[in-house]
C-alpha positions in Angstrom: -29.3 2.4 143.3 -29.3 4.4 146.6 -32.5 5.3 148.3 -32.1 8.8 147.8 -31.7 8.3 144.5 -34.9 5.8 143.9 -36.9 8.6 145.8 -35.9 11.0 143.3 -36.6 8.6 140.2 -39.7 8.0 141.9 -40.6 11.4 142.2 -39.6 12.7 138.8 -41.8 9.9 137.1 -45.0 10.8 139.0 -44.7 14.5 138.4 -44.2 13.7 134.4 -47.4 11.7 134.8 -49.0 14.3 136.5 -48.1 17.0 133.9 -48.7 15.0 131.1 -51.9 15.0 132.5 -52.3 18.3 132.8 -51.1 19.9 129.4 -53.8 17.1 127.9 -56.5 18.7 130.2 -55.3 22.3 129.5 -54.1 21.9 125.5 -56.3 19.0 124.4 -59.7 19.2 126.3 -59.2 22.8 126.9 -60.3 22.0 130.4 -57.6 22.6 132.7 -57.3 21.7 136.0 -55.0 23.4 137.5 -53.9 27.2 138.1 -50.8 28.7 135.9 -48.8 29.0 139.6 -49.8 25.3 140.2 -48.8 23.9 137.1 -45.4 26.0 136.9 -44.2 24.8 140.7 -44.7 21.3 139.4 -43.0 21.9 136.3 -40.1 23.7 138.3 -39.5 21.2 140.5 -39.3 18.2 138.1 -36.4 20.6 136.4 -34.4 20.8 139.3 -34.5 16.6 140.2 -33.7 16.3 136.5 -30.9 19.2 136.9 -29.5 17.4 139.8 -29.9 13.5 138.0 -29.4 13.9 134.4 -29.9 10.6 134.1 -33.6 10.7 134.7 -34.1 12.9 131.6 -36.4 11.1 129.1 -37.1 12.3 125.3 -41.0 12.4 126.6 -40.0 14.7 129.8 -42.6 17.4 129.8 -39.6 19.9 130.3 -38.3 18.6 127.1 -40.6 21.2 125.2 -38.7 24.5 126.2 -36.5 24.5 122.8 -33.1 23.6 122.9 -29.6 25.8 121.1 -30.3 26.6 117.5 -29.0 24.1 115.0 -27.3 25.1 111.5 -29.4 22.9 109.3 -32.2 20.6 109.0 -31.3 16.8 108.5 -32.8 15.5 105.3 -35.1 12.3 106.5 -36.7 10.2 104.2 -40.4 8.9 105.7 -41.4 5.1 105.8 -44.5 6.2 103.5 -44.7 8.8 101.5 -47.2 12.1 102.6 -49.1 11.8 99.3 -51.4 14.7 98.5 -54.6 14.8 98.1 -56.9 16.0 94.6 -58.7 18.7 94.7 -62.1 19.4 93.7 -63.9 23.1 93.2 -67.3 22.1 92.3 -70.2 19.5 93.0 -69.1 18.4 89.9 -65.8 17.4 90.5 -66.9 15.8 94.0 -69.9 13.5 92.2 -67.2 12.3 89.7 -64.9 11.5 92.5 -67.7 9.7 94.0 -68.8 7.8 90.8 -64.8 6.4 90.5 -64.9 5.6 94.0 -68.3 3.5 94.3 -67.1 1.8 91.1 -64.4 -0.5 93.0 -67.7 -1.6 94.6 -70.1 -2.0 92.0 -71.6 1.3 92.3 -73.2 0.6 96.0 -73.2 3.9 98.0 -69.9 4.5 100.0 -69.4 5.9 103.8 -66.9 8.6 103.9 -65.1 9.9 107.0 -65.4 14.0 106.6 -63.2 16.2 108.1 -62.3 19.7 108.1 -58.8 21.0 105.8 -56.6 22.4 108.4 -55.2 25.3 106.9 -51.5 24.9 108.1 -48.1 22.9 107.9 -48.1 19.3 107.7 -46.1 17.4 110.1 -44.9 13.5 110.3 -44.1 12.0 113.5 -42.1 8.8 114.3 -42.9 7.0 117.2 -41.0 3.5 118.5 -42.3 1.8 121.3 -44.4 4.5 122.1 -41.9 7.3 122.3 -41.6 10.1 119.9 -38.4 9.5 117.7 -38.5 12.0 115.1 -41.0 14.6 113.3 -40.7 15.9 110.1 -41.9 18.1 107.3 -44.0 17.2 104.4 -40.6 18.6 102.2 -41.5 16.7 98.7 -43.6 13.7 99.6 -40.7 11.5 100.1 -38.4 13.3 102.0 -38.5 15.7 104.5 -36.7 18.2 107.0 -36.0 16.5 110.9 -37.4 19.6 113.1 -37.9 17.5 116.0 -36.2 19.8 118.7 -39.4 22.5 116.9 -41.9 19.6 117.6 -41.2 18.8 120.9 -42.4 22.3 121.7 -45.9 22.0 120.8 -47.7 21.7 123.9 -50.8 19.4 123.0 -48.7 17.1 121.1 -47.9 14.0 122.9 -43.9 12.8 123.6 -45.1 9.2 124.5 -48.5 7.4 123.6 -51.1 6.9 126.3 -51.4 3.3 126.1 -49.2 0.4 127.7 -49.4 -1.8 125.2 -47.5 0.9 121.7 -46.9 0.2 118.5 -43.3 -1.1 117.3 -43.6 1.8 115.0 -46.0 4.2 113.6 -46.2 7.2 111.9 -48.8 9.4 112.5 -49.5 12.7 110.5 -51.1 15.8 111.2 -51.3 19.9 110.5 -49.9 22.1 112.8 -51.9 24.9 113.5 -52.1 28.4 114.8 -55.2 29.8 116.2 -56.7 32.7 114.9 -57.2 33.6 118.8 -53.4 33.0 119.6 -52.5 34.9 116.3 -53.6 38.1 117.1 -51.9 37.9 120.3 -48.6 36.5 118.8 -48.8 39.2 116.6 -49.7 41.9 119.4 -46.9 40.6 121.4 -43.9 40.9 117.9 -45.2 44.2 117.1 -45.2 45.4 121.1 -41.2 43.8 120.8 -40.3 45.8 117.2 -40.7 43.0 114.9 -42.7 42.0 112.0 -46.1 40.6 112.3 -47.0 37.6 110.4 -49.2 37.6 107.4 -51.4 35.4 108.5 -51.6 32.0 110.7 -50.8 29.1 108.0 -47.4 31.5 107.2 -46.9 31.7 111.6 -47.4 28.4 112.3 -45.4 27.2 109.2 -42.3 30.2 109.7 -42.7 28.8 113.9 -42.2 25.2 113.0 -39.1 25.9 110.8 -36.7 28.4 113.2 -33.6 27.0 113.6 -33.5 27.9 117.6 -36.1 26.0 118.7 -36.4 27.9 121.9 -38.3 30.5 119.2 -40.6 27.8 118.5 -41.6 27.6 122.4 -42.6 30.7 122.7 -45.4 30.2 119.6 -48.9 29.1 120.6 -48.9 26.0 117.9 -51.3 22.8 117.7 -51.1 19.8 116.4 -54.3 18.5 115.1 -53.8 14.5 113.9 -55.8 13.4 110.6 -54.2 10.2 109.9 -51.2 7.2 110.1 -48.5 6.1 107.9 -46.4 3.2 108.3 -47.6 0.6 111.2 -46.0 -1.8 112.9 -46.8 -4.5 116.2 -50.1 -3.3 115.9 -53.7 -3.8 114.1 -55.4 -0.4 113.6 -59.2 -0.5 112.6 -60.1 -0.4 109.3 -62.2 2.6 109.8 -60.5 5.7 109.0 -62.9 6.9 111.7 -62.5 4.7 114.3 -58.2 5.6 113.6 -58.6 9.1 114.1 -60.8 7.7 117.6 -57.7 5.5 118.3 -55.3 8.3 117.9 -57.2 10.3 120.2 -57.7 7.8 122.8 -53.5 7.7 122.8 -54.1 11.5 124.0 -53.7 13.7 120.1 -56.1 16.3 119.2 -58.5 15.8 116.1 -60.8 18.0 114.9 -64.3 18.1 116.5 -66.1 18.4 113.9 -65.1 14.7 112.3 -67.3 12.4 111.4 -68.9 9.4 109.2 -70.8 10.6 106.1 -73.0 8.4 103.9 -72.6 8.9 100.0 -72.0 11.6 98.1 -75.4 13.4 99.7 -73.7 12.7 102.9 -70.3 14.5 101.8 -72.5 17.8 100.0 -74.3 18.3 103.0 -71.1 17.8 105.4 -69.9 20.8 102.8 -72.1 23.0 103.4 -72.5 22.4 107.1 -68.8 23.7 107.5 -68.8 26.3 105.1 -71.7 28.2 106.9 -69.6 26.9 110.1 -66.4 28.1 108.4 -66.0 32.1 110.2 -67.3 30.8 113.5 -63.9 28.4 113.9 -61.1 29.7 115.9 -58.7 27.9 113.4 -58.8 28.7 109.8 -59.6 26.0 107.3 -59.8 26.3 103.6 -62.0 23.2 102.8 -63.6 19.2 103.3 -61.2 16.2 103.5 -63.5 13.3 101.9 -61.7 9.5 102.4 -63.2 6.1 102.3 -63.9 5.2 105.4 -63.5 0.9 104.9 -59.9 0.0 104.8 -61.3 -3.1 101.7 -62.1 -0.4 99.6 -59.3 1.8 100.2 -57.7 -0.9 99.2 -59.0 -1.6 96.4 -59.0 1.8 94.6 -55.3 2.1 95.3 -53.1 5.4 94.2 -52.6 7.3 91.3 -49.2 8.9 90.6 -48.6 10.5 94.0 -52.3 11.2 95.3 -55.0 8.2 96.7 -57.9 7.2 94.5 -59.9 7.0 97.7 -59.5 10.7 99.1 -60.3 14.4 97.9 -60.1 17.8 99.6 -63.2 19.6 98.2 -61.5 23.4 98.8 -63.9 26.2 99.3 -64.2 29.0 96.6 -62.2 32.2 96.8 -64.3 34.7 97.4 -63.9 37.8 94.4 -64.8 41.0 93.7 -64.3 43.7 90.7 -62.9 47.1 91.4 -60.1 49.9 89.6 -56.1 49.2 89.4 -55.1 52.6 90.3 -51.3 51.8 90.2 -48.3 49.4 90.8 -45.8 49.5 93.5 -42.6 47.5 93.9 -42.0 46.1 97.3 -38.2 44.7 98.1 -38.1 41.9 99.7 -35.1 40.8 102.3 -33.3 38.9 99.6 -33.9 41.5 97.0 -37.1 40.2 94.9 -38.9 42.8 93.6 -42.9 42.2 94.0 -45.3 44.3 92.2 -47.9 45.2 94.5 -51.7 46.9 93.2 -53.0 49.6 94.7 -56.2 49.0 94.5 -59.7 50.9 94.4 -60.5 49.7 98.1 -63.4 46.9 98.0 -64.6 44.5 100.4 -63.9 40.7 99.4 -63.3 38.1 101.9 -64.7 39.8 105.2 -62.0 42.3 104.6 -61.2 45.7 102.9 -58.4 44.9 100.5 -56.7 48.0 99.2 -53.8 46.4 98.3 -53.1 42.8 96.3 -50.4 40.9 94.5 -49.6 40.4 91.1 -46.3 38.2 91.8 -44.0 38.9 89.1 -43.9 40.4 85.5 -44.2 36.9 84.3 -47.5 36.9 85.3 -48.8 40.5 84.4 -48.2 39.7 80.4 -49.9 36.6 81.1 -52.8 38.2 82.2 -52.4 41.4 80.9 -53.1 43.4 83.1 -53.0 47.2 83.0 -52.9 50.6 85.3 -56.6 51.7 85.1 -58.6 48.3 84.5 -61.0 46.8 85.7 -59.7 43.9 88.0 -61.3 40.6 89.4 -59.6 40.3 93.0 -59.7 37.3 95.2 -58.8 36.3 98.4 -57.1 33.1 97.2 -57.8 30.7 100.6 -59.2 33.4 102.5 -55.5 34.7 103.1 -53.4 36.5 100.0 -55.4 39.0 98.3 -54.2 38.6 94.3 -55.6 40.1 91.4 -56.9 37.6 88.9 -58.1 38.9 85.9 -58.6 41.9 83.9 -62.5 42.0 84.0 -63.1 45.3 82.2 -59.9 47.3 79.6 -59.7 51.1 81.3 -60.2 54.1 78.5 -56.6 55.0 79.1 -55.3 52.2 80.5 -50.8 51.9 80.6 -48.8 49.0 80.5 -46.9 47.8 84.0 -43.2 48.0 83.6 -40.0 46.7 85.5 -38.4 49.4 87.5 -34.6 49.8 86.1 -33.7 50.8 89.2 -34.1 49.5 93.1 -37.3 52.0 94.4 -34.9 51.3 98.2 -31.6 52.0 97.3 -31.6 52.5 93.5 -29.1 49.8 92.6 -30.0 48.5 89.1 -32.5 45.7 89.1 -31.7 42.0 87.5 -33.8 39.3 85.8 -31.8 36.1 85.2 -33.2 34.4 81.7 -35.4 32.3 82.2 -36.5 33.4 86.2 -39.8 35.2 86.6 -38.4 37.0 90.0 -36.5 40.3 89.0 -34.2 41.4 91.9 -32.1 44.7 93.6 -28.2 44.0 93.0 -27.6 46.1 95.6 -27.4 43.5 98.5 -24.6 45.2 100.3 -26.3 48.6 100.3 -30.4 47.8 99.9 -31.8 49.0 103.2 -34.8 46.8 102.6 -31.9 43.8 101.9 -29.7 45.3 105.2 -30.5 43.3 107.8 -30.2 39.9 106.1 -27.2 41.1 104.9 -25.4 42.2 107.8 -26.3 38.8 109.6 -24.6 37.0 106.6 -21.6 38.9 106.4 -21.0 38.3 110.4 -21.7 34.7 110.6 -19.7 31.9 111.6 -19.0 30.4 108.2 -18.5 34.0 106.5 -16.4 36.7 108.8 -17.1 35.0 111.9 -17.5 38.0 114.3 -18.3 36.4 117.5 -20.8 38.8 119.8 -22.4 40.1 116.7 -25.2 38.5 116.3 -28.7 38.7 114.6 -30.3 40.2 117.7 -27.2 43.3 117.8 -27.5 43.2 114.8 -31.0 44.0 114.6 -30.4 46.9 117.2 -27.5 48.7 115.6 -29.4 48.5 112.3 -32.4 50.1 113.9 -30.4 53.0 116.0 -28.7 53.8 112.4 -25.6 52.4 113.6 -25.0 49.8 110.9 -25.9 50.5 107.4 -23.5 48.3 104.9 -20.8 45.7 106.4 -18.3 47.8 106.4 -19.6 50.0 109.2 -18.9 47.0 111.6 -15.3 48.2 111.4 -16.2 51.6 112.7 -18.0 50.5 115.6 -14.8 50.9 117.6 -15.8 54.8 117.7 -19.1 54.5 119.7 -17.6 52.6 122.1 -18.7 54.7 124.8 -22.5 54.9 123.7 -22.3 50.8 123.7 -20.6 50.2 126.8 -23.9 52.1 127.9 -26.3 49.9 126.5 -28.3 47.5 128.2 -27.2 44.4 128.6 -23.8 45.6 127.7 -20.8 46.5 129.8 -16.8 47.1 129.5 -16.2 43.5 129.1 -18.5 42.8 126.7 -18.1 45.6 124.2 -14.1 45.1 124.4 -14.8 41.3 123.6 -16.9 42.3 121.2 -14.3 45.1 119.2 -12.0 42.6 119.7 -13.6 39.9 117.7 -14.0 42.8 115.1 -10.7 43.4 115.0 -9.6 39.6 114.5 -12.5 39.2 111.6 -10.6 41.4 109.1 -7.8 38.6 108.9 -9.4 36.5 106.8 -9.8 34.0 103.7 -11.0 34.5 100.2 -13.3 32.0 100.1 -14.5 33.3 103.4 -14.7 36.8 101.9 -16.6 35.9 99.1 -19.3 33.8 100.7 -19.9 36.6 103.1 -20.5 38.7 100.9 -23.6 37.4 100.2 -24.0 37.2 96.3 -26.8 35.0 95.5 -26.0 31.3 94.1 -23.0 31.3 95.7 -22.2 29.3 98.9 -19.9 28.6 101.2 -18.4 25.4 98.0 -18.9 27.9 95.2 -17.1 30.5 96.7 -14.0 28.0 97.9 -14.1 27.3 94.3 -14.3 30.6 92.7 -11.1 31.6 95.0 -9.2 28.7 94.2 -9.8 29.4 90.6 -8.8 33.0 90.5 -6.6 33.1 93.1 -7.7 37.4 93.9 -10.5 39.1 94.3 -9.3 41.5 91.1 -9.2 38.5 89.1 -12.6 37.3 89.8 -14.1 40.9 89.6 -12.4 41.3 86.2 -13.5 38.2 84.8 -17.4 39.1 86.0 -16.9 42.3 84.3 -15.7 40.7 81.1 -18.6 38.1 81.3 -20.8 41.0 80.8 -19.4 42.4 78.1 -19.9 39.1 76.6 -23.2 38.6 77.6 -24.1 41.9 76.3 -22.5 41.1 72.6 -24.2 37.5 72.6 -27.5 39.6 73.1 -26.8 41.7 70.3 -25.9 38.7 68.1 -28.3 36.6 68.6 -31.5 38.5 70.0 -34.4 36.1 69.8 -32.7 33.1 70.3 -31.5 32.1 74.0 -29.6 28.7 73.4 -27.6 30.1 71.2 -27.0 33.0 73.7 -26.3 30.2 76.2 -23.4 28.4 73.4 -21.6 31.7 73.1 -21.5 31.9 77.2 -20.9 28.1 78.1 -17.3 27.1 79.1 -15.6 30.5 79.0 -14.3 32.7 82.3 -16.7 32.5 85.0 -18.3 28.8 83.7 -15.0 27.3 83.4 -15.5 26.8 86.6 -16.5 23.4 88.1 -20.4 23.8 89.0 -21.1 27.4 87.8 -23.4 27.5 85.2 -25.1 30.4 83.4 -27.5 31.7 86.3 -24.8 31.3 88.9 -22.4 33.3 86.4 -25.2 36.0 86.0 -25.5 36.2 89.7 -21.8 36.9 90.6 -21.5 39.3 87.2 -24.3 41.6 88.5 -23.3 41.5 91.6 -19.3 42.8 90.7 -21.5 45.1 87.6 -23.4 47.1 90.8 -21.0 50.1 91.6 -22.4 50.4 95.1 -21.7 46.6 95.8 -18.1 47.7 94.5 -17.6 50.9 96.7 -18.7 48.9 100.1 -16.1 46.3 98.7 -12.8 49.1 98.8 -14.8 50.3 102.0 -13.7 47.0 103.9 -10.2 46.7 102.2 -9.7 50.2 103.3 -11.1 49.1 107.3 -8.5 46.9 107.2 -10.0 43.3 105.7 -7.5 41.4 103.9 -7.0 38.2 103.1 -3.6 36.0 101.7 -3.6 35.7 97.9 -4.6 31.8 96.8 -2.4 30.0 94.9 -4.2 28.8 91.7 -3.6 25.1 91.2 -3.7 24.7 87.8 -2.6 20.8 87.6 -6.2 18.3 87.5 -6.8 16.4 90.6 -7.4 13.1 91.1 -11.1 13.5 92.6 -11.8 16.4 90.6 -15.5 16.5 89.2 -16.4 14.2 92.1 -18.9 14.6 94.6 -18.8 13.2 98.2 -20.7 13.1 101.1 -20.4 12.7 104.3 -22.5 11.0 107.6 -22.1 9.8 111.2 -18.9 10.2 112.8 -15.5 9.1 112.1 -12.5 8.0 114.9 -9.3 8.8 112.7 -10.7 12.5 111.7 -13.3 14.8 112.0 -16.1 15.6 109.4 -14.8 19.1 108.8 -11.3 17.3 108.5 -12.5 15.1 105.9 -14.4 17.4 104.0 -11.2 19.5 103.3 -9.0 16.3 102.8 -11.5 15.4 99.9 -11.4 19.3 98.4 -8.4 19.2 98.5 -8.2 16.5 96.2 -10.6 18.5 93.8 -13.5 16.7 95.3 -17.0 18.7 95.6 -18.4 17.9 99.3 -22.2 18.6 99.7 -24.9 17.9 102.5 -27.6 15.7 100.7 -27.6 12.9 98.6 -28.9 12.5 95.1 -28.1 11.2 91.9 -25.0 12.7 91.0 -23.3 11.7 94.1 -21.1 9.5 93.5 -19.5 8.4 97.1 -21.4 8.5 100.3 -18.5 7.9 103.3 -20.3 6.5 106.2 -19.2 6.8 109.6 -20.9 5.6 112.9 -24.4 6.5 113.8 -25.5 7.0 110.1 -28.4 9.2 109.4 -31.3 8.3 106.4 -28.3 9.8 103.7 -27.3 6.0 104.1 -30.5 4.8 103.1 -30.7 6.7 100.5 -27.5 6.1 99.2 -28.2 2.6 99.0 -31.7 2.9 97.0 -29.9 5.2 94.5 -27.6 2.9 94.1 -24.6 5.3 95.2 -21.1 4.1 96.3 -20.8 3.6 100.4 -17.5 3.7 102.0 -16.5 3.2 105.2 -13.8 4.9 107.3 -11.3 2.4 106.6 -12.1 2.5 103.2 -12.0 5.8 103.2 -9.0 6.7 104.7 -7.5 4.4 102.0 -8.9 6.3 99.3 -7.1 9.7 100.5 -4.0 7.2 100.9 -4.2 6.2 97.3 -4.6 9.9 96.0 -1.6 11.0 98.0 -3.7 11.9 101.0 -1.8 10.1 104.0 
């Protein structure tokens, strides 16, 4: 190595130390110790060595947390042990009886428990080898979780490499990300100064933050990470105090909550309670209860699991605070993928430290449960110190009238849908629901649907908002503002004529490609391949939706009360016969054809122009018909994409996770955790040679 070039390594791995340092003093201690300007010309100048040596980048580099491009999906990773849950408990009760199981793995001496507040966020898993974070993760079901570690990098107190020389092999270490109430109101100050939404609250911020596809979104979010415990171990011997583990992990430079500590019996954990719900308004980070654990590792031990939750631990949640007051009326609210929630309006009362006017009654389902009428007397809580809900009817009113389902969209009036057996009811009018518009629009352009390259969600977002855009088939008549967008800002000649251009290439297109863009919901990008390979035009396929209704509605008649039978008379016939399309997906696609408005922006973008070839229906069986495949790591004879449509067009179904139906995974190098799983479901693995063979066999050379 030359000596400029040692200087430089030199250099760039004393300025990580040094920032390291500082974002643990500044995001950790919150004790910084140096100015903003300070900090930024250090950080600046370790980007430009690593700029001009890409080499000396490190996965731990503090300018590793600025985000990087956004990614299409989230990798489905399984963790090494499962993120069990916890039980609850809502009473003294409930926390004594936990206490009574728990001393009896020790003949009924009195326990010490390591108390700690209940973070109200997102829980994350992070994967460290030798010291170096690997991967994080969600929660996802316990067992498997989403890989957002491009999202977690960006969290500024969360450490890329452990402060110790002397790492674990492996570890997993779990906490909650947070957002501070502090930091919330200024996120939220800042999105509403920039036109956008403001976040409910800061468990639905820091959990909508950790999940953005572009992670350089996640950068610009004020989120924590607060640790609260390990998972899998390895090359190492932790404590057996849960206590003195949450000390380790801070001594390797995490953040833990202050107010943790070692409690003695039950009369140790009631007190700890109480402490920290009297403390509970004063915290700058919301928390909705008391984590109670064994603190000696024996014990833990000892007591064990049941089904997915440890004998030795309970959250003891705090109460929701309620209140009584009048149910003046319902409103429907549309949400951006066309749910219909039924909103109170509410006498206003104070509950919670707020004045709730307002409060959700989730979905029809619900209201008959409860029965709950305009005019009662309501019980409303503030479920978590968050959602305000109504909960009970507390008093009948005089005159009191039953809630009932709009027919109609109260946005756009398209004719409102509830699939049997679904509790959401929903707007059909996807292509023509202002409150569905933007979401829409987005869809329609995207890479995998029209592809209209220079269209994206932030244009998007601006033509929508100047009135510019209101179905998908305006796009086509952008061409005739051309002169109010070469005007723009951040537009010019160049960019708008690549921009029309792309338009004008988009409306040579694909079926399949049609269909999936236009956005009818159950149907993806392998549904809608298989609905245009089935009926070949988009007449057929609107024809057949239009005769499933009529069917539907004579099943109805003929059987009234009884929904299998419904389902018999459905099953198998036009829309079901084909592969994977079952009765809510057929219901999905027939309301969508059966909304008139969905139809008229339909002959809107035929007449712009779009058009597609007509598909040749293939009415001979495939050899790898009704089999599923999936693919992972990479491949020297083809690409994945090549692959994929080498195996559909066998008849094979390609999807993106593994599960039980499955029945070939084709593994290429560089294998993700689909492998793995593959192999503990049992589930065929072939390799590229294999699998190139396979395609042989089936006439696929």
């Amino acid at each position: 190595m030359a000596a400029q070039e040692k200087r430089a390594a030199a250099r760039a791995e004393e300025l990580a130390r040094t920032l390291t340092a500082h974002n643990h003093a500044y995001y950790v201690d919150d004790n910084p110790t140096v100015s903003d300007a300070e900090y930024d010309g250090l950080l600046r100048e370790l980007q430009k060595i690593e700029a001009e040596n890409p080499e000396l980048v490190t996965p731990d580099s503090p300018t590793q947390r600025v985000g990087a491009p956004p990614s299409e999906r989230f990798e489905a990773v399984d963790h090494a042990t499962p993120m069990l849950s916890l039980g609850n408990s809502f009473d003294d009760d409930e926390l004594a009886e936990f206490d009574r199981r728990a001393r009896a793995a020790v003949d009924g001496k009195a326990l010490a428990y390591c108390a700690e507040p209940k973070f109200d966020g997102t829980a994350l898993n992070l994967r460290f080898e030798r010291g170096v974070l690997r991967m994080a993760t969600t929660r996802g079901d316990g067992v498997t979780g989403e890989n957002i570690t491009p999202n977690a990098r960006t969290i500024r107190n969360l450490p890329l490499r452990l402060a110790t020389d002397t790492p674990p092999d492996f570890i997993e270490i779990r906490g909650e990300v947070v957002l501070a109430r502090s930091r919330f109101n200024e996120l939220n100050t800042r999105l509403e100064k920039d036109g956008q939404k403001p976040f409910v609250n800061p468990r639905n911020a820091a959990a909508g933050s950790l999940r953005q596809l572009d992670s350089r979104i996640t950068a610009t979010r004020p989120l924590a990470f607060m640790a609260y415990g390990i998972g899998r171990v390895d090359g190492v011997e932790l404590p057996g105090s849960l206590l003195d583990q949450l000390t380790q992990l801070a001594d390797w430079g995490f953040a833990i909550s202050a107010y943790v500590q070692r409690v003695d019996g039950l009369e140790g954990c009631t007190a700890y309670y109480a402490a920290m719900a009297e403390r509970r308004a004063e915290l700058d980070i919301e928390i909705d209860g008391c984590v109670f654990k064994v603190d000696d590792a024996a014990t833990r031990s000892e007591l064990g699991f049941v089904a997915r939750a440890p004998r030795w631990a309970i959250a003891r949640k705090f109460p929701a605070e309620e209140t009584t007051t009048r149910l003046n009326s319902v409103e429907f609210q549309v949400g951006r993928t066309g749910a219909l929630t039924p909103v109170a309006k509410l006498e206003p009362v104070f509950v919670g430290g707020v004045t709730v006017s307002n409060a959700t009654l989730h979905n029809m389902d619900e209201i008959a449960r409860k029965d709950i009428r305009i005019g009662d007397r309501v019980v409303v809580r503030r479920a978590g110190d968050v959602i305000p809900e109504v909960k009970e009817v507390a008093e009948r009113g005089e005159s009191a009238t039953v809630i009932e389902l709009p027919a109609a969209c109260p946005v756009c009036g398209s004719h409102v849908e509830r699939v049997e057996g679904e509790a959401v009811a929903r707007c059909t009018g996807g292509l023509v629901c202002a409150a569905q518009r933007r979401e829409a629009l987005k869809h329609f352009a995207s890479r995998r649907a029209l592809d209209i390259e220079g269209l994206g969600d932030r244009q998007i977002e601006q033509f929508v908002d100047e009135e510019l855009l209101e179905s998908p088939a305006d796009i086509f008549s952008l061409k005739a503002h051309r002169e109010a967008l070469v005007e723009r800002d951040g537009y010019g000649e160049k960019s708008v004529t690549n921009l029309l251009a792309s338009i004008e290439a988009s409306k040579q297109t694909t079926l399949e490609r049609f269909i999936f863009a236009l956005g009818i919901r159950e149907v993806g990008e392998t549904m809608a391949r298989d609905l245009a390979r089935h009926f070949g035009t988009l007449d057929a396929l609107r024809a057949e939706a239009q005769a499933y209704m009529q069917r539907l509605a004579s099943a109805q008649e003929q059987e009234p009360d009884n929904a299998a039978a419904r389902a018999r008379i459905m099953t198998a016939e036009g829309l079901q016969a084909v592969p994977g399309v079952g009765s809510r997906v057929a219901a999905c696609i027939a309301d969508f054809f059966d909304e008139p408005r969905n139809v008229d922006v339909i002959a809107a973008l035929v007449e712009a122009g779009v058009h597609w070839p007509t598909v040749d229906v293939d009415q001979s069986p495939q050899p790898l018909a009704g089999q599923t495949f999936v693919l992972t790591g990479s491949m020297e004879s083809l690409t994945r994409d090549e692959a994929g449509a080498r195996l559909e067009a066998l008849g094979a179904r390609v999807t993106s996770s593994v599960s039980k139906k499955t029945d070939y995974v084709v593994v290429g190098e560089g294998p993700g955790s689909k492998r793995d799983k593959a192999e503990k479901l049992g589930v065929t693995l072939l390799d590229e040679a294999a699998f190139v063979a396979l395609l042989a066999e089936h006439g696929d050379a």
